[in-house]
Backbone as JSON Lines, residues from 0, in Angstrom:
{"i":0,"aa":"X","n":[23.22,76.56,55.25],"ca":[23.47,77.51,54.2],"c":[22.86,77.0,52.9]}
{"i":1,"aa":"X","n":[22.23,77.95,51.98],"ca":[21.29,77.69,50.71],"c":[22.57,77.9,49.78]}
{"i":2,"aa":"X","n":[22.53,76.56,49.0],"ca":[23.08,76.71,47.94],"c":[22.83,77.0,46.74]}
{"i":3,"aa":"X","n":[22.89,78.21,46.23],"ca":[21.63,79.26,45.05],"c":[22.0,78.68,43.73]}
{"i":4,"aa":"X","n":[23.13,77.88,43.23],"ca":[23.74,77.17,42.2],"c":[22.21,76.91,41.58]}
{"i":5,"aa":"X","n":[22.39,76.71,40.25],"ca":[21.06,75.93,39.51],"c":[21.34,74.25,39.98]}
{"i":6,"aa":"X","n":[22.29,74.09,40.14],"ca":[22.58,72.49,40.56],"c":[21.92,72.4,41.9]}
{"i":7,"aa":"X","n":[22.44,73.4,42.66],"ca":[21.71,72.97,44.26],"c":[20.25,73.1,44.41]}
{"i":8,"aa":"X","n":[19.83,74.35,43.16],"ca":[18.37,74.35,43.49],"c":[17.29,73.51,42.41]}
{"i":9,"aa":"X","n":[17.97,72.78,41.6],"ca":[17.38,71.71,40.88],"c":[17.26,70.37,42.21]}
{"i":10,"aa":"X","n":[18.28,70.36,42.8],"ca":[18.6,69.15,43.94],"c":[17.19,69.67,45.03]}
{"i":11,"aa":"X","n":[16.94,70.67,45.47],"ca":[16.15,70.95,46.43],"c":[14.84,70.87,46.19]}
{"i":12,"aa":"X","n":[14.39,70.96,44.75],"ca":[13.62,70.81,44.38],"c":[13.26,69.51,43.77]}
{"i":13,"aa":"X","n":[13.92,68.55,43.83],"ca":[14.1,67.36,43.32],"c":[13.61,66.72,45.08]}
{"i":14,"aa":"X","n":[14.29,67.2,46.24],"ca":[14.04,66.86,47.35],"c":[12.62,67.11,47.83]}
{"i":15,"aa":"X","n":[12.25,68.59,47.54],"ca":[11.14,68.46,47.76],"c":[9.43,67.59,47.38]}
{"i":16,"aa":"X","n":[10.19,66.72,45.38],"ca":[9.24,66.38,45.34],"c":[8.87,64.54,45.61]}
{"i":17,"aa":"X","n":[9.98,64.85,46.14],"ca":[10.51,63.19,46.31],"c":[9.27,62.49,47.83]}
{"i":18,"aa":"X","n":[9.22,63.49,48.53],"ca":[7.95,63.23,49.32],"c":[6.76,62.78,48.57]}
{"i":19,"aa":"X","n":[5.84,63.37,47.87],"ca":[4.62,62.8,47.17],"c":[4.69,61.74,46.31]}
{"i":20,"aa":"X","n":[6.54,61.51,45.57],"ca":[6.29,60.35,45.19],"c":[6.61,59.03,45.71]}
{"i":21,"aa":"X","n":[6.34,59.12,46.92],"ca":[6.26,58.15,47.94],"c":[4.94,57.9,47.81]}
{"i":22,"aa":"X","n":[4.51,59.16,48.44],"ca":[2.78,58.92,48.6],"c":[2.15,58.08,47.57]}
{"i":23,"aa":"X","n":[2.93,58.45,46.24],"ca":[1.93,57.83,45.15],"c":[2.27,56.23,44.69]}
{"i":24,"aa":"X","n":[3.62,56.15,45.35],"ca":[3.56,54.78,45.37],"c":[2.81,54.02,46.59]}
{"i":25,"aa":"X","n":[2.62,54.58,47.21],"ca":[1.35,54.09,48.49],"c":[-0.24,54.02,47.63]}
{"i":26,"aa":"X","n":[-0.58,55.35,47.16],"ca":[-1.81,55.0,46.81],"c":[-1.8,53.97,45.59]}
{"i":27,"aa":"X","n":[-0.49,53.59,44.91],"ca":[-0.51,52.47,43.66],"c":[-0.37,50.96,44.41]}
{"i":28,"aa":"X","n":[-0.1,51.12,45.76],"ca":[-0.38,49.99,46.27],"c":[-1.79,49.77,46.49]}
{"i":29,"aa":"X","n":[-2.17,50.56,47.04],"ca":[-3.65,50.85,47.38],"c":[-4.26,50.19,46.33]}
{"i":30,"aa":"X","n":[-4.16,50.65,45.08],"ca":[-4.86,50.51,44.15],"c":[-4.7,49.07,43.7]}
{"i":31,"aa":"X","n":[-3.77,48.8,43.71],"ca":[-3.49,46.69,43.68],"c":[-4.34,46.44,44.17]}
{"i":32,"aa":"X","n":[-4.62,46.47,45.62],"ca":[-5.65,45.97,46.67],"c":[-7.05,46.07,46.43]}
{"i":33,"aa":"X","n":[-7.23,47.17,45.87],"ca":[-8.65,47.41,45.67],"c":[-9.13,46.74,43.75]}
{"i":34,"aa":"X","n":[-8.0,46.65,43.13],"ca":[-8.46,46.16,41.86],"c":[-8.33,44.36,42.09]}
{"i":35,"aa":"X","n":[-7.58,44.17,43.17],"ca":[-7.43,42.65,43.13],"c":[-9.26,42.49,43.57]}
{"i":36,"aa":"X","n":[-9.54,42.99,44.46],"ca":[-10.83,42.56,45.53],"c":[-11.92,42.51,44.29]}
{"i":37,"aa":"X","n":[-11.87,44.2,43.47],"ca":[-12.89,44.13,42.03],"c":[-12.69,42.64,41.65]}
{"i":38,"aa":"X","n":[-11.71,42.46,41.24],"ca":[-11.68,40.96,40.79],"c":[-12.45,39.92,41.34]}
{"i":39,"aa":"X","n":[-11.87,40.13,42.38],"ca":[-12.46,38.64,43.11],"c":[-14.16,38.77,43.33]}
{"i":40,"aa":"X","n":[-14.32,40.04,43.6],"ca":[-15.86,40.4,43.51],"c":[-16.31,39.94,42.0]}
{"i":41,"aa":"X","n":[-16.01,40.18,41.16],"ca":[-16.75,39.89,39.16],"c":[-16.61,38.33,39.85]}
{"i":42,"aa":"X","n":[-15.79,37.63,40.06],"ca":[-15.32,36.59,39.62],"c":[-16.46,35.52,40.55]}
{"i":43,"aa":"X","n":[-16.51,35.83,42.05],"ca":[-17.52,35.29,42.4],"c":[-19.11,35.81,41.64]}
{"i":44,"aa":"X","n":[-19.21,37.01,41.23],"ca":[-20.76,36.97,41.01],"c":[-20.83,35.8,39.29]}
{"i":45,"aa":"X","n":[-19.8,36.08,38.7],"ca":[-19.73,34.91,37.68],"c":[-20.64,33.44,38.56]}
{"i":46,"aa":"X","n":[-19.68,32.97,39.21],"ca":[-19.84,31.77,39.35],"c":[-21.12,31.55,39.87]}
{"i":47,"aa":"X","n":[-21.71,32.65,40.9],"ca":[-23.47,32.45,41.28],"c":[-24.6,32.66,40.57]}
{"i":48,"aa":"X","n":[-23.93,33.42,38.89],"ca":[-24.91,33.51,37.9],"c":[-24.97,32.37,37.39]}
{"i":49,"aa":"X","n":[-23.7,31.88,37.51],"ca":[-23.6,30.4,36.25],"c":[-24.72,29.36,37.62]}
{"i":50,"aa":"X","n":[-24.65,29.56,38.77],"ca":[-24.93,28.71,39.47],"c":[-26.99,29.06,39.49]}
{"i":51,"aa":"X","n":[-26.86,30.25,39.54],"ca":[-28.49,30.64,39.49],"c":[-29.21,30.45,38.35]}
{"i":52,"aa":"X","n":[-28.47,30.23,36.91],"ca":[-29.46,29.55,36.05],"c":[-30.15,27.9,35.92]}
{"i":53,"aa":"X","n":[-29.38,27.37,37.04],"ca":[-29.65,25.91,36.74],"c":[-30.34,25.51,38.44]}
{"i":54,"aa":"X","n":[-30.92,26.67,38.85],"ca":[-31.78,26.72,40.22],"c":[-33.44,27.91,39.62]}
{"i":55,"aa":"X","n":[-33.87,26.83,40.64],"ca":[-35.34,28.41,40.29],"c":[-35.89,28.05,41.55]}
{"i":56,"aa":"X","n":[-36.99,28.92,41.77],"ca":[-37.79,28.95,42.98],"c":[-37.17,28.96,44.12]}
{"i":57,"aa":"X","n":[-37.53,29.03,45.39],"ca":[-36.56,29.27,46.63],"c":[-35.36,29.21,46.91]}
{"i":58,"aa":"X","n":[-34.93,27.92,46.18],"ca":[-33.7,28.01,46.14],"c":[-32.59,28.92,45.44]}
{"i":59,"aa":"X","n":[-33.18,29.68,44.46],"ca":[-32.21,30.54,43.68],"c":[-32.23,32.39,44.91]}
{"i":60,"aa":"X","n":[-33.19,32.5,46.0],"ca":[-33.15,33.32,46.43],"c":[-31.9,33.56,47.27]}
{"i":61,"aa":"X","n":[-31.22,32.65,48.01],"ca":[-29.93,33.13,48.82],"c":[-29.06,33.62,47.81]}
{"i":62,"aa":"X","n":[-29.2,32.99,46.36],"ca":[-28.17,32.94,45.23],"c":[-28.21,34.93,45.3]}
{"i":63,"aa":"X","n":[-29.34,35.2,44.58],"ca":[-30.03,36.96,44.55],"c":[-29.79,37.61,45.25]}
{"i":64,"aa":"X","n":[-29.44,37.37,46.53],"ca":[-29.38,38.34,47.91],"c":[-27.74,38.5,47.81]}
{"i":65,"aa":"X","n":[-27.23,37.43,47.74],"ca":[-25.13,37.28,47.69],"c":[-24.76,38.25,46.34]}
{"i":66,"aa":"X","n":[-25.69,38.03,45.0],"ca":[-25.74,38.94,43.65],"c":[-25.72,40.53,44.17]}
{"i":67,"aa":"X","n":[-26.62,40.66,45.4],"ca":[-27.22,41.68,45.63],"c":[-25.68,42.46,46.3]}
{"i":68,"aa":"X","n":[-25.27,41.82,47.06],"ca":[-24.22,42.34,47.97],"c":[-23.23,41.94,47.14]}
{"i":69,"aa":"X","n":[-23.15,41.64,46.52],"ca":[-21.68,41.68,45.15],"c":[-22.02,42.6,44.35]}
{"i":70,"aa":"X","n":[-22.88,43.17,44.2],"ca":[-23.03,44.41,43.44],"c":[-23.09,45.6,44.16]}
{"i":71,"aa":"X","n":[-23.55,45.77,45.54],"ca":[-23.21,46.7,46.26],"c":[-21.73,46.86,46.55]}
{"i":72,"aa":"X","n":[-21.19,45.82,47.06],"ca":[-19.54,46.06,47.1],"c":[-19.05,46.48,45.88]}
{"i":73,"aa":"X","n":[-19.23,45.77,44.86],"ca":[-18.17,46.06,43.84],"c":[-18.41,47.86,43.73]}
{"i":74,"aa":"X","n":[-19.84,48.74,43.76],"ca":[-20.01,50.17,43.84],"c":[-18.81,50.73,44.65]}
{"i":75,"aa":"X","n":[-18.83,50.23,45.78],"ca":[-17.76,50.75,46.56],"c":[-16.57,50.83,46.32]}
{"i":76,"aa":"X","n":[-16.29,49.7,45.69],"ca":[-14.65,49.46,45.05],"c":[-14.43,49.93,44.18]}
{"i":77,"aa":"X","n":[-15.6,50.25,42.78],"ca":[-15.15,51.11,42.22],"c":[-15.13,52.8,42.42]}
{"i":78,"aa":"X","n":[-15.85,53.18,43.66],"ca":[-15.84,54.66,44.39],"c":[-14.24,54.74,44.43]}
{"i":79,"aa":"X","n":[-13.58,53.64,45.3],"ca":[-12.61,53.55,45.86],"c":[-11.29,53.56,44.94]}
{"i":80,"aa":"X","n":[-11.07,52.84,43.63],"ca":[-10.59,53.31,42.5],"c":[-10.75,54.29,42.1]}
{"i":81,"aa":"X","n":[-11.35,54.66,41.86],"ca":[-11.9,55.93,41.22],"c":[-11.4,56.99,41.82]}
{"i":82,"aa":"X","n":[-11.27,57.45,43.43],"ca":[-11.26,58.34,44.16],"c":[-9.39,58.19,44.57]}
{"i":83,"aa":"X","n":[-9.12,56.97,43.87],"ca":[-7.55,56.63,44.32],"c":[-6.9,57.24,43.25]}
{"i":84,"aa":"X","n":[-7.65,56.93,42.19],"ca":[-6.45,57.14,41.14],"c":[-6.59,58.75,40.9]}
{"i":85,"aa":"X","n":[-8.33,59.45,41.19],"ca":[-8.06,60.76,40.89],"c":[-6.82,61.45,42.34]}
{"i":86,"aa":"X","n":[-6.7,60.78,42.69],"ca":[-5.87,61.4,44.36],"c":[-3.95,61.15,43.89]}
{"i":87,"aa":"X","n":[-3.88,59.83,42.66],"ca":[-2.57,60.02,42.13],"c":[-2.53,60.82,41.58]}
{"i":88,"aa":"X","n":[-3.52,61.1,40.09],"ca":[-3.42,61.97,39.52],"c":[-2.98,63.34,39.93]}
{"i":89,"aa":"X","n":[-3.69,63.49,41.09],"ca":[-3.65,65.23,41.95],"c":[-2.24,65.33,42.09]}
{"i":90,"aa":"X","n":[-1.49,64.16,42.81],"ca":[0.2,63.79,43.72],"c":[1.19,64.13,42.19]}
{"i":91,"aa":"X","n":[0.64,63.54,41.02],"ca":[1.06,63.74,40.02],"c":[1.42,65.45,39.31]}
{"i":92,"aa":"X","n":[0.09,65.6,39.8],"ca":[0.0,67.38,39.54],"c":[0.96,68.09,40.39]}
{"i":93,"aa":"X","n":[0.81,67.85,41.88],"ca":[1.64,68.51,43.0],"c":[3.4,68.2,42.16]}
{"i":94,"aa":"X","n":[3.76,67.34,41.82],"ca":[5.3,67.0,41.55],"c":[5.38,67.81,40.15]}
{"i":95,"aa":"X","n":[4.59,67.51,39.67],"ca":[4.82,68.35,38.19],"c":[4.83,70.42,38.4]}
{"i":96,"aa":"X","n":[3.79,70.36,39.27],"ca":[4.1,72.23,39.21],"c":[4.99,72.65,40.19]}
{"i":97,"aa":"X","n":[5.51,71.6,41.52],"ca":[6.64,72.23,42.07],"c":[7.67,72.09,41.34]}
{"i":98,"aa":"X","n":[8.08,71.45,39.92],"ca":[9.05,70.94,38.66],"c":[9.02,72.63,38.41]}
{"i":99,"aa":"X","n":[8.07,72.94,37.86],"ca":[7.65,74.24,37.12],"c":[7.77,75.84,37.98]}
{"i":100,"aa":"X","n":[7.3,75.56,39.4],"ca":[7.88,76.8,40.43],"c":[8.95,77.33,40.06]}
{"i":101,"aa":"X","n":[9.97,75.57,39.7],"ca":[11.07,75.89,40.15],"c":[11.31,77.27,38.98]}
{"i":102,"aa":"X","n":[11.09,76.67,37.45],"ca":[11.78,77.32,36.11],"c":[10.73,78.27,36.42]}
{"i":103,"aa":"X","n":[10.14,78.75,36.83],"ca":[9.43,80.41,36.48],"c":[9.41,81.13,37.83]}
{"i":104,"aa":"X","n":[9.1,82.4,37.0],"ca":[8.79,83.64,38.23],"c":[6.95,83.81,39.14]}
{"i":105,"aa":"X","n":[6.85,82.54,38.59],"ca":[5.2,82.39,38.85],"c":[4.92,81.66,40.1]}
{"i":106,"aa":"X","n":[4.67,82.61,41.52],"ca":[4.76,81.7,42.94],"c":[3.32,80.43,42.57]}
{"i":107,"aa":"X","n":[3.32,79.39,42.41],"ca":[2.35,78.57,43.01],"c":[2.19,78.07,43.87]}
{"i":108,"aa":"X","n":[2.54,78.41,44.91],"ca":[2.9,77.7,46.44],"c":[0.54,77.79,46.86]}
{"i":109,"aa":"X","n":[-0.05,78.6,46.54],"ca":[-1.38,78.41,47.14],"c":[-2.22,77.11,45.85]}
{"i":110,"aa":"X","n":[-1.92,77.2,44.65],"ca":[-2.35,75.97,44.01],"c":[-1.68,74.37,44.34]}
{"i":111,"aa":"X","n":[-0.32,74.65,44.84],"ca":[0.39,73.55,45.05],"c":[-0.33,73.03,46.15]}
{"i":112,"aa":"X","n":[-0.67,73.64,47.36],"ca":[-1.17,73.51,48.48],"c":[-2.53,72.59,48.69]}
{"i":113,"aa":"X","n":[-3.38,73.35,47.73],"ca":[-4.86,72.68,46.96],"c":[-5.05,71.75,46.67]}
{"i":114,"aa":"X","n":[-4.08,71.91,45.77],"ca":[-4.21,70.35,44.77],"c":[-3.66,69.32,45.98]}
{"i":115,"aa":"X","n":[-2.9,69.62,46.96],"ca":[-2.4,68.33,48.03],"c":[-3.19,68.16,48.66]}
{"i":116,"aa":"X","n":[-4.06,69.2,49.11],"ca":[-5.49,69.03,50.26],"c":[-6.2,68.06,49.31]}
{"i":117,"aa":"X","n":[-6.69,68.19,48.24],"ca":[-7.34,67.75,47.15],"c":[-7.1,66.3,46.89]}
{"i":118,"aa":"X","n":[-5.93,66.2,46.74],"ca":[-5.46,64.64,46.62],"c":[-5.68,63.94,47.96]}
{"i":119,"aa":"X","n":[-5.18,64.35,49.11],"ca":[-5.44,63.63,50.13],"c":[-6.92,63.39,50.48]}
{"i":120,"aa":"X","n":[-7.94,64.28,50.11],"ca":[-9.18,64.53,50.17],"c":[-9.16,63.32,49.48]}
{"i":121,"aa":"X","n":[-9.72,62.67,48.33],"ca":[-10.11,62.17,47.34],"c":[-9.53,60.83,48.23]}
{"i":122,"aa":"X","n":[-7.94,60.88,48.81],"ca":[-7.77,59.52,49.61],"c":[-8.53,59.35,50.19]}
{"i":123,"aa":"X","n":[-8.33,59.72,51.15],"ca":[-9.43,60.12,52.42],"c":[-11.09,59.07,52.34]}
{"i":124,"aa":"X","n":[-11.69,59.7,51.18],"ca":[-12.97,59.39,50.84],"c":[-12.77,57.89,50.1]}
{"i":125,"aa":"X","n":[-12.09,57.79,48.82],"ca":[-11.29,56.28,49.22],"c":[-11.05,55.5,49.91]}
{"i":126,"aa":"X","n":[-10.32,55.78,51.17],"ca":[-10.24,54.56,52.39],"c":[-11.47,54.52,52.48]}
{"i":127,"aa":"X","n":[-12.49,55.87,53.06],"ca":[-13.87,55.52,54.18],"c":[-14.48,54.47,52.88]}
{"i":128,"aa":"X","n":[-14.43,54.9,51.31],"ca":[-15.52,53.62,50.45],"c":[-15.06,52.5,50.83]}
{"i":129,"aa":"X","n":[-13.29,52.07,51.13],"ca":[-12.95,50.58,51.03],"c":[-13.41,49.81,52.37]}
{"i":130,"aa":"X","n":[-13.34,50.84,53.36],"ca":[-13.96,50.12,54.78],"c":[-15.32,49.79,54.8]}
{"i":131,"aa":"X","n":[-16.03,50.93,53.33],"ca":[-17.38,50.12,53.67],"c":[-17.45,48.95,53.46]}
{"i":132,"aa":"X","n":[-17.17,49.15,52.01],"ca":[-16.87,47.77,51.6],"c":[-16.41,46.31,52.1]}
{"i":133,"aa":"X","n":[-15.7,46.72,53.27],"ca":[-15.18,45.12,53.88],"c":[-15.85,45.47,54.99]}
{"i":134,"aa":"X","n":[-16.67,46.27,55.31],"ca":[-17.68,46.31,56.3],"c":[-18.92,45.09,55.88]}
{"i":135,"aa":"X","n":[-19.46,45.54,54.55],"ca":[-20.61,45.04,54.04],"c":[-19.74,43.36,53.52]}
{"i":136,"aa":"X","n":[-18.42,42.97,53.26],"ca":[-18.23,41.53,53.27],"c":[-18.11,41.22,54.26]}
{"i":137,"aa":"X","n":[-17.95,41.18,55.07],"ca":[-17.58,40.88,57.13],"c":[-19.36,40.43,56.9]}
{"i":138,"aa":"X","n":[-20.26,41.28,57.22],"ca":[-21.46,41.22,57.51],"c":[-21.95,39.88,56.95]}
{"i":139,"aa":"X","n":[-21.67,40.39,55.29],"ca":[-22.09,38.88,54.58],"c":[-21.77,37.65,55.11]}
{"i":140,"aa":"X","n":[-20.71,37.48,55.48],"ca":[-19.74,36.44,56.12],"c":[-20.6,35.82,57.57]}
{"i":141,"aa":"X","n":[-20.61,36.5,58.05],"ca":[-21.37,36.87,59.56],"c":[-22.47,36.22,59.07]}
{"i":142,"aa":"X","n":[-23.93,36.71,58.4],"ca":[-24.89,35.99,58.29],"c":[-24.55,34.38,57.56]}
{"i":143,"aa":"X","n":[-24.15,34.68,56.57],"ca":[-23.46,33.05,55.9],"c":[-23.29,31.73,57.18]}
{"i":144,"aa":"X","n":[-22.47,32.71,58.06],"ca":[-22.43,31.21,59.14],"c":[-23.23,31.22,59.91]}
């Protein structure tokens, strides 16, 4: 039985949005993970610049190629940020206009819908950048030994 009270239907709607903000504490984990790795990516190409000015000739070339693939990853990681946080933002949107369904006579149930395809989309394309990404460090790794 529906309880039509403004109390019960503030509660139902409070229930309903309590799902996405799960989600968005998932993709804010996400996003730890992928800003820690940015890190560690700057942090090594630091140390092979500091290390490639005091090398020249053949030897500074393995240095250039590791530069090379620390700058391709870090692209990815920041795709992968980028595509995370616009996908909170969206989860953000979804909780805020089912807030707003509730107080008006204005159905948004087909924008609400969108914007969730939308957000998960934007995940979606997020994970596939972060797998490249530890695709292309695996590899590195792989030739290294």
């Amino acid at each position: 039985m529906l309880d039509l009270s403004p109390v019960g239907s503030i509660a139902h709607t409070i229930q309903l949005a309590v799902t996405p903000v799960f989600l968005l504490t998932g993709v804010g984990a996400i996003l730890a993970v992928l800003t820690n790795r940015l890190g560690r990516i700057i942090d090594r190409a630091r140390v092979l610049h500091a290390r490639l000015d005091t090398l020249a000739g053949e030897g500074a070339a393995p240095l250039r190629a590791e530069l090379q693939s620390l700058g391709e990853r870090g692209r990815y990681i920041q795709w992968a940020i980028g595509l995370s946080t616009l996908s909170a933002l969206l989860i953000c949107v979804v909780v805020a206009v089912l807030f707003l369904t509730e107080f008006t006579a204005v159905n948004l149930i087909v924008p609400i819908a969108w914007t969730f395809v939308a957000a998960m989309s934007a995940l979606f394309l997020a994970l596939l950048s972060f797998l490249r990404e530890i695709f292309l460090a695996t590899a590195h790794v792989r030739i290294g030994l």
